[in-house]
C-alpha positions in Angstrom: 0.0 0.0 0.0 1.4 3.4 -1.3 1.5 6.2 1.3 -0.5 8.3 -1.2 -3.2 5.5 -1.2 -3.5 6.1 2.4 -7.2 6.6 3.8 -7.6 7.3 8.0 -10.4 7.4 9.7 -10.4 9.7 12.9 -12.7 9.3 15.7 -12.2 11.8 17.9 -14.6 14.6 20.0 -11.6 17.1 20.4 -11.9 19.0 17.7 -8.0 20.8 18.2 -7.2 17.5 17.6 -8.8 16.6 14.5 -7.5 19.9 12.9 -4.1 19.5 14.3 -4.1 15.7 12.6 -5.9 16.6 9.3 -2.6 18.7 8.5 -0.5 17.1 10.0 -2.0 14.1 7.0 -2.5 16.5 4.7 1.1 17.5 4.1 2.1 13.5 4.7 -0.2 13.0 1.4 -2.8 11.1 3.5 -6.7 11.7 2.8 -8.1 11.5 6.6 -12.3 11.6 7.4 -13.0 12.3 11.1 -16.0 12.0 13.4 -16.7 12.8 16.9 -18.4 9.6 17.8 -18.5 6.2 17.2 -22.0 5.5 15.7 -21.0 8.4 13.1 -17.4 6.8 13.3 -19.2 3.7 12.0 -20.8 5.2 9.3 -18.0 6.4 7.4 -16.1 3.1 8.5 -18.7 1.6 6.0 -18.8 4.5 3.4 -15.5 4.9 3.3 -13.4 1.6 3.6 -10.4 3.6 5.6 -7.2 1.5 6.0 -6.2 2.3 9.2 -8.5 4.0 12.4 -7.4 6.3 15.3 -9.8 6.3 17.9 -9.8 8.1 21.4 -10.9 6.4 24.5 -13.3 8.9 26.3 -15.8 9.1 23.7 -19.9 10.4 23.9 -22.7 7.7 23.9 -20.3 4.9 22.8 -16.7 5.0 24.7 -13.4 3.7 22.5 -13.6 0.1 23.7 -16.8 -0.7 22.5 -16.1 1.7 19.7 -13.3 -0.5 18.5 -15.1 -4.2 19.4 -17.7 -2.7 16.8 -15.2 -1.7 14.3 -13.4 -5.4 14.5 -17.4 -6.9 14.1 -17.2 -5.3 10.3 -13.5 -5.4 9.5 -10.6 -8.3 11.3 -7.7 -6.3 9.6 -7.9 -2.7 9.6 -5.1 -1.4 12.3 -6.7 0.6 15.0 -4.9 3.2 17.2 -6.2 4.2 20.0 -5.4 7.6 21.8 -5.4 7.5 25.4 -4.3 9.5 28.2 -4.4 6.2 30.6 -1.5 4.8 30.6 -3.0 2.0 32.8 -2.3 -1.7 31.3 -5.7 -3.2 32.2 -6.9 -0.4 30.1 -4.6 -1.2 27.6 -5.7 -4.7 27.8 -9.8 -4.3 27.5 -8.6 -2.7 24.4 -6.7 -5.5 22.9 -9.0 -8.0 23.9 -11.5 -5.7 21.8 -9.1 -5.6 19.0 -6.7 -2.5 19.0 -3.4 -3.2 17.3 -2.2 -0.3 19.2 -2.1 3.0 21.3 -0.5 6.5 21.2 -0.7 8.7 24.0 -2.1 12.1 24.6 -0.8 14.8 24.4 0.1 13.5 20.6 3.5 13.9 18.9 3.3 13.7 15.8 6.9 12.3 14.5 5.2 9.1 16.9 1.7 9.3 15.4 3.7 8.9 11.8 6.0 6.4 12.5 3.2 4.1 14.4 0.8 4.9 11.7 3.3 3.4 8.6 5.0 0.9 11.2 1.1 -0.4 11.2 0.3 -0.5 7.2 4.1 -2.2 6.8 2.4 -5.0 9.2 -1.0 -5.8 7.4 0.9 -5.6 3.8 3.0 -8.1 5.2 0.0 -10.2 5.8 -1.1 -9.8 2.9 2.0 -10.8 1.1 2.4 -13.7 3.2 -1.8 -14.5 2.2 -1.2 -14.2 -1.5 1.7 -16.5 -1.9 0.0 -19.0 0.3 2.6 -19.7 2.5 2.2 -22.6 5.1 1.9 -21.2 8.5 2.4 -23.4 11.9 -0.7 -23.1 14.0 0.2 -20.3 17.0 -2.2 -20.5 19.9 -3.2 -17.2 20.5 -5.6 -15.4 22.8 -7.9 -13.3 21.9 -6.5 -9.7 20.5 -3.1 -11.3 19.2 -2.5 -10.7 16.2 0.1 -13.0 15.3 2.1 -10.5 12.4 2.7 -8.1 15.4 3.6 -11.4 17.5 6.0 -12.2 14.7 7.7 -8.7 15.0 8.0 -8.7 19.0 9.6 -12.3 18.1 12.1 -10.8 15.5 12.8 -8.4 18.1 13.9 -10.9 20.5 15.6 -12.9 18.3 18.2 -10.3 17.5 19.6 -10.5 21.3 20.9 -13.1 23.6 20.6 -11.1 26.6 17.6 -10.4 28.2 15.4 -7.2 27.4 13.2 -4.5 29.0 9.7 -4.0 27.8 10.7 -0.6 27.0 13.9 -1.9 25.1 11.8 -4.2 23.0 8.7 -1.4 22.2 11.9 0.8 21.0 12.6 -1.7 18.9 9.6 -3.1 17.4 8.1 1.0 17.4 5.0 -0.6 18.8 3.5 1.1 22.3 4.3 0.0 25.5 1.1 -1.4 26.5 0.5 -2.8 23.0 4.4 -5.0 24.0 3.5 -5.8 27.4 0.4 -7.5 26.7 2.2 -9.9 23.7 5.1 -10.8 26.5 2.7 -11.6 28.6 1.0 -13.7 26.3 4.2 -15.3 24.8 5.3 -16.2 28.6 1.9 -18.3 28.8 2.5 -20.3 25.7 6.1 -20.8 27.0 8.1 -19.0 24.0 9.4 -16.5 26.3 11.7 -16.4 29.5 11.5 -14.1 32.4 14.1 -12.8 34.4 13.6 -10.2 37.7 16.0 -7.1 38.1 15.6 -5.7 41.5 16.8 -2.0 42.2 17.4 -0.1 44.9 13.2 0.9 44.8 10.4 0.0 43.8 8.8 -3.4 42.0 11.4 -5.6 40.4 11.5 -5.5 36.5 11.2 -8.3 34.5 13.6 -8.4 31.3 12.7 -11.0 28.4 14.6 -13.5 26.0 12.9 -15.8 24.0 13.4 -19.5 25.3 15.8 -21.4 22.9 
């Protein structure tokens, strides 16, 4: 997919936001719709056949998780962003669960908004590469909300160190969000691909580092 092919939908009720983002797209090449809730949200979803979705949390009527559970209902593929000033992981993880591929926090910068927005078409044309030459896949168990090509990218992540890694370390490298790596480690360490080790400092809760099992 071209970057000049590029349609977003915006769902959004802050309308500094949808502005600021419309040229921000605008001088990217990108053609952007927005609306300000998710029943209208829905409406151009089906008029207009976006390719990727940026919706905020705190919405009217309908609120972002439901917003994106209803999106996933007409479409298993699109990427969906989701804004959020919560950095809270259970938060992070209704969303999954709902079908996000991934989050960017508010207050928005936009070199982030970019890269996560291209690092998120590169993903589903890889899919669809790997659908039209029909490649055989080996069955991954996965929960719901795992996607396995962003699994597969978390994996190539690991893969290119023998020691063990932060979560921070690994969402630098993949360019996926925090929350968006935490809940695949966590998923990876139930199926067993994945080993933990604790680092204790001098405060706070230990932090666990990552390596995949060999």
């Amino acid at each position: 997919m071209s970057d000049r092919e590029l349609k977003i939908l915006m769902i959004d009720d802050d309308e500094q936001i949808l502005f600021a983002l419309r040229a921000v797209f605008q001088f990217q090449g990108w053609e952007s719709v927005s609306a300000k809730d998710v029943p209208s949200g829905l409406e151009l979803f089906r008029s207009e056949h976006p390719d990727l979705v940026l919706i905020d949390y705190h919405l009217p009527r309908v609120n972002g998780v439901k917003g994106v559970r209803m999106i996933r209902e007409l479409d298993g593929e699109v990427p969906i962003i989701v804004f959020t000033i919560d950095e809270s992981q259970e938060v992070a993880d209704q969303f999954i669960e709902a079908g996000a591929s991934d989050f960017a926090l508010k207050p928005i910068k936009v070199p982030d908004i970019i890269s996560r927005i291209r690092l998120h078409i590169r993903l589903i044309d890889s899919n669809r590469r790997l659908k039209d030459k029909k490649e055989e896949r080996a069955p991954v168990a996965t929960a719901k909300g795992i996607g396995l090509t962003t699994l597969e990218l978390i994996e190539g992540a690991l893969q290119g160190s023998d020691e063990f890694l932060t979560v921070e370390a690994i969402s630098q490298r993949t360019g996926l969000a925090y929350q968006t790596t935490y809940r695949y480690l966590q998923h990876m360490v139930s199926q067993d691909r994945v080993e933990v080790s604790q680092s204790y400092g001098k405060v706070g809760r230990p932090k666990q580092k990552y390596r995949l099992k060999s």
